[in-house]
C-alpha positions as CSV (number, residue, x, y, z in Angstrom):
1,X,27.8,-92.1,-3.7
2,X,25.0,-90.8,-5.6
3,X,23.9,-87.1,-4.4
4,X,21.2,-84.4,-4.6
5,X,22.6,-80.8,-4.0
6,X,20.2,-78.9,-3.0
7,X,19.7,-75.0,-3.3
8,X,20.9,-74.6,0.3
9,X,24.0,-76.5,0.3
10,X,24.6,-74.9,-3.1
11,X,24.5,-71.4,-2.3
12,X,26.5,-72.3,0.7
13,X,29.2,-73.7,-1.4
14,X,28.6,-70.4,-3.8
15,X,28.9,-67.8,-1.3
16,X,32.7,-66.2,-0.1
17,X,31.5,-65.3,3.3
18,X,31.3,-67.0,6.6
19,X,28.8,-69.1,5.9
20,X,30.9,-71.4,3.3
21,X,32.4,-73.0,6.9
22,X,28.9,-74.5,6.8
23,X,29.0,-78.6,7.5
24,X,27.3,-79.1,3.7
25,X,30.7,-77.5,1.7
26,X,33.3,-79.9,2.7
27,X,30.9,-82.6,2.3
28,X,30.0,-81.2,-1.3
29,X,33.8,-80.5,-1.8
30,X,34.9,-84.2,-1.3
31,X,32.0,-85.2,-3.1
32,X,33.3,-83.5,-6.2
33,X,37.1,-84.3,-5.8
34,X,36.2,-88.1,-5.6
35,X,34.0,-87.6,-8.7
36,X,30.6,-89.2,-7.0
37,X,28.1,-88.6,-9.3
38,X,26.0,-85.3,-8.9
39,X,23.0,-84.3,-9.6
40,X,20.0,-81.5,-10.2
41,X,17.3,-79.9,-11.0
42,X,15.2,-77.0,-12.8
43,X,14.0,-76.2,-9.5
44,X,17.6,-76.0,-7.8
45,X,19.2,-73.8,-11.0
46,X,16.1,-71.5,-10.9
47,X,16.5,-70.6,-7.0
48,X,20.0,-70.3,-7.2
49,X,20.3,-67.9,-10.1
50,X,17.4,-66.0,-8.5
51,X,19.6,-65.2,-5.3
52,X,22.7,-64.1,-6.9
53,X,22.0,-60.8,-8.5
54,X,25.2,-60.1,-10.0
55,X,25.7,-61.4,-14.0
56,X,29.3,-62.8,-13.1
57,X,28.5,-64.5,-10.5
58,X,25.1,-66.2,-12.2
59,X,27.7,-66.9,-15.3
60,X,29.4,-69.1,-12.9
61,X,26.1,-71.3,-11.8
62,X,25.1,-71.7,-15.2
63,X,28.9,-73.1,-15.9
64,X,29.3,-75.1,-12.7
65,X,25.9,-76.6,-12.8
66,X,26.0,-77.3,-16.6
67,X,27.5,-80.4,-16.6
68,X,25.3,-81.9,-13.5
69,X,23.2,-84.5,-14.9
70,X,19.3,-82.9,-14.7
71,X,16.5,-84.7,-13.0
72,X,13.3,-83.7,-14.8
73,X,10.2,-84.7,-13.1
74,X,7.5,-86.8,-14.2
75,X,3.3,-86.8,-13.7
76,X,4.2,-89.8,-11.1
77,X,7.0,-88.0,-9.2
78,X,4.9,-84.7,-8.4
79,X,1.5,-87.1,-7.6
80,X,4.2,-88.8,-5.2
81,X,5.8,-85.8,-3.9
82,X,2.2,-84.5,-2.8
83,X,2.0,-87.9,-1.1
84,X,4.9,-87.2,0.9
85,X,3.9,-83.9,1.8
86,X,0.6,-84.8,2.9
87,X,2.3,-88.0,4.9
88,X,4.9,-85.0,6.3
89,X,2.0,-82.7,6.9
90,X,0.0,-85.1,8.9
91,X,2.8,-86.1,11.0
92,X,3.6,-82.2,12.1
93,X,6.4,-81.2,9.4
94,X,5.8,-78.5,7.6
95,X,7.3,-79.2,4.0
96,X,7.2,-76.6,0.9
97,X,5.9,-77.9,-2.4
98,X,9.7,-77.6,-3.7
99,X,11.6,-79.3,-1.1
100,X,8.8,-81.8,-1.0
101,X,9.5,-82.4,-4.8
102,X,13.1,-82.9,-4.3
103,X,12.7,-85.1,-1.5
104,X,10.9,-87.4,-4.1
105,X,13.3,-87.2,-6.7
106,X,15.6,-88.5,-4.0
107,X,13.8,-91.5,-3.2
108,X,12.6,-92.4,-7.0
109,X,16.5,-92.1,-8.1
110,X,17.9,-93.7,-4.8
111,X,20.2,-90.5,-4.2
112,X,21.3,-89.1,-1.1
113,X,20.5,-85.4,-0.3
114,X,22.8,-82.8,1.0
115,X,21.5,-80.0,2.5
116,X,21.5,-77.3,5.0
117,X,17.8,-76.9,5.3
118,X,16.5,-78.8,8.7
119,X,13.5,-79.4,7.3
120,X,14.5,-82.2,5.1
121,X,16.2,-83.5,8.5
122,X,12.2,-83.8,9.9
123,X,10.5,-85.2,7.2
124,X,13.3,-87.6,6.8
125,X,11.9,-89.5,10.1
126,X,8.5,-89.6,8.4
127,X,9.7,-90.7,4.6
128,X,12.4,-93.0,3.1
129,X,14.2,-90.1,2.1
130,X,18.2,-90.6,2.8
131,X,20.6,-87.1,4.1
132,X,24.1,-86.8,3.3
133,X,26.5,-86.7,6.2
């Protein structure tokens, strides 16, 4: 499988508190012990270092997320991503410019995206944009 971590499941995965026995880790866990390919973004990287204060603990992002291959997008993708937020918008969901984005990335590269972010889970009805279970 081909996947799209998003910043949610990530800082999920991150964190050593109760939230890690969110659905999204084990998920993300197998995904990386069967070696499925993973993937990111600026985006992703950006918001997770900005919610972990501590220089340790971002030392360990830039590390861990080093080696994911990076998904840079194009003039197309962000024309297309205002597409689908405008298709989403229309339809009742209510989707930020980012996650909008990264939903589009998802569809252009044919990746599945796991998440913890229910938004994703209602524009997904509206979109061809494929969750991770």
């Amino acid at each position: 499988m081909s996947l799209f971590v998003d910043t949610s499941a990530w800082s999920l995965a991150f964190r050593r508190d109760t939230q890690a026995d969110h659905a999204v880790v084990p998920i993300l866990r197998r995904a990386l012990l069967d070696g499925d390919t993973i993937v990111t973004t600026g985006f992703v990287i950006q918001e997770l270092l900005q919610g972990f204060n501590g220089a340790k603990d971002q030392t360990r992002i830039i590390e861990r997320l080093q080696v994911l291959p990076l998904l840079n997008p194009t003039r197309e993708t962000h024309i297309q991503a205002a597409m689908l937020r405008n298709t989403c918008r229309r339809n009742g969901v209510q989707l930020g410019t980012v996650d909008a984005l990264i939903a589009q990335l998802c569809i252009e590269h044919d990746l599945a995206l796991l998440t913890a972010d229910n938004d994703f889970a209602h524009a997904a009805r509206f979109v061809p944009l494929r969750l991770a279970t």
